[in-house]
C-alpha positions in Angstrom: -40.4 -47.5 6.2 -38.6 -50.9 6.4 -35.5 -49.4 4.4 -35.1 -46.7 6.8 -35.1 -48.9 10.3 -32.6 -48.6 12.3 -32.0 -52.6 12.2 -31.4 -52.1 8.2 -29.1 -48.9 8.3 -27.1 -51.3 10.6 -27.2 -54.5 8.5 -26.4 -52.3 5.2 -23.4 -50.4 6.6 -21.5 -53.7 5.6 -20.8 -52.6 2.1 -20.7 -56.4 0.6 -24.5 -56.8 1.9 -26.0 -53.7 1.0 -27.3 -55.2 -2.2 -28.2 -58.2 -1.7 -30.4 -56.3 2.0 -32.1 -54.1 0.2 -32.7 -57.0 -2.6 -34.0 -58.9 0.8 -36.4 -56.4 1.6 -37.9 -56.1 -1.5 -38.8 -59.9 -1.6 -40.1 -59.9 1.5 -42.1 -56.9 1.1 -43.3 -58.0 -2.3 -43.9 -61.5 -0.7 -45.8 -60.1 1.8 -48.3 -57.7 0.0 -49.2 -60.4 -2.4 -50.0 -62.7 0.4 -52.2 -60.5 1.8 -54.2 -60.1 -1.3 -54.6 -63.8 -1.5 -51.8 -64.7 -4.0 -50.5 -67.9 -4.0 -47.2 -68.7 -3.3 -46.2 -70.0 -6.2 -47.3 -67.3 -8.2 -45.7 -65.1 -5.9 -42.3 -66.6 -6.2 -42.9 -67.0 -10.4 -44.0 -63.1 -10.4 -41.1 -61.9 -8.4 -38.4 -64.2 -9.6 -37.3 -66.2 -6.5 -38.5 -69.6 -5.4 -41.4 -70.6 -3.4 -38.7 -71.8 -0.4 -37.6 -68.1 -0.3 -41.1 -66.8 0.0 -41.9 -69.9 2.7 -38.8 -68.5 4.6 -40.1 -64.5 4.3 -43.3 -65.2 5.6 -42.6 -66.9 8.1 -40.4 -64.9 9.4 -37.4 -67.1 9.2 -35.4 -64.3 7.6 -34.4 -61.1 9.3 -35.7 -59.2 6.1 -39.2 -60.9 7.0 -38.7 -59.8 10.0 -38.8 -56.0 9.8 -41.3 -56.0 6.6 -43.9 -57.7 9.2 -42.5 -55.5 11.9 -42.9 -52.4 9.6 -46.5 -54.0 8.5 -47.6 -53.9 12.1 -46.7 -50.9 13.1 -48.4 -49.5 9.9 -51.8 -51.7 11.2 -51.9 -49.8 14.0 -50.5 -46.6 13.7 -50.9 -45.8 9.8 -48.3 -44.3 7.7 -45.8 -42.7 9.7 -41.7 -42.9 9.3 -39.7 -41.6 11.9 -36.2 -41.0 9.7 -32.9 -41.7 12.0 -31.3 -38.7 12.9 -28.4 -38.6 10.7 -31.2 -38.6 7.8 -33.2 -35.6 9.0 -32.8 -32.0 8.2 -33.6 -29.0 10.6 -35.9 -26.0 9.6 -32.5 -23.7 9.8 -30.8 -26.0 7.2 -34.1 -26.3 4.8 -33.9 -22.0 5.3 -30.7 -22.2 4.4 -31.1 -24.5 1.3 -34.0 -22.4 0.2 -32.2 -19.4 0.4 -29.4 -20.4 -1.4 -31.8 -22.1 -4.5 -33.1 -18.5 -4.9 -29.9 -17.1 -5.4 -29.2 -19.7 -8.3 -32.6 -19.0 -9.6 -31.5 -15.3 -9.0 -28.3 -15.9 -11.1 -29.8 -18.0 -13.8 -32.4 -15.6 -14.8 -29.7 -12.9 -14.9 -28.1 -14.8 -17.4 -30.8 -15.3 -19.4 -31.4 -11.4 -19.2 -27.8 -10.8 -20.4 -28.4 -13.4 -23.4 -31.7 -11.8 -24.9 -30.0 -9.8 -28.0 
């Protein structure tokens, strides 16, 4: 859900941070779900790799990656599972038609050739 924000497709368009954003989210995600189940910080930052200042920073919210895990946390408090994907992401029924028509014409082609095979 967090990956898919607007506020990330933004930040990651800048190809030199696209790694280390989605690495960002990750932490903070990972951070964030072991928190809630009671983890210590310590362990936290020994299980996932980082150190304990990093978690400190995600949980608070002191990092923008924080930020939208607790946003997306939130919203999924309240709402339940639900992503809404960007526009340039989705596909419309017509293209998914399209797409399926064209996968039974391989499949179409492919078990042709396997007829044409058989001795």
């Amino acid at each position: 859900m967090s990956l898919y924000s607007s506020e990330t497709l933004k930040a990651i368009k800048n190809p030199h941070e696209r790694l280390t954003w989605i690495d960002s989210l990750y932490v903070a995600a990972a951070s964030l779900a072991r928190d809630k189940a009671g983890m210590p910080i310590s362990k936290i930052a020994e299980e996932i790799g980082v150190t304990e200042a990093t978690i400190r920073r995600h949980l608070k919210v002191e990092t923008k990656a924080g930020e939208i895990i607790l946003k997306a946390y939130d919203k999924l408090a309240k709402e339940g599972f639900k992503v809404n994907l960007p526009e340039i992401l989705q596909i419309s029924n017509n293209e998914v038609e399209k797409l399926k028509q064209k996968l039974n014409k391989v499949k179409e082609l492919i078990q042709n050739i396997l007829k044409e095979l058989e001795f």
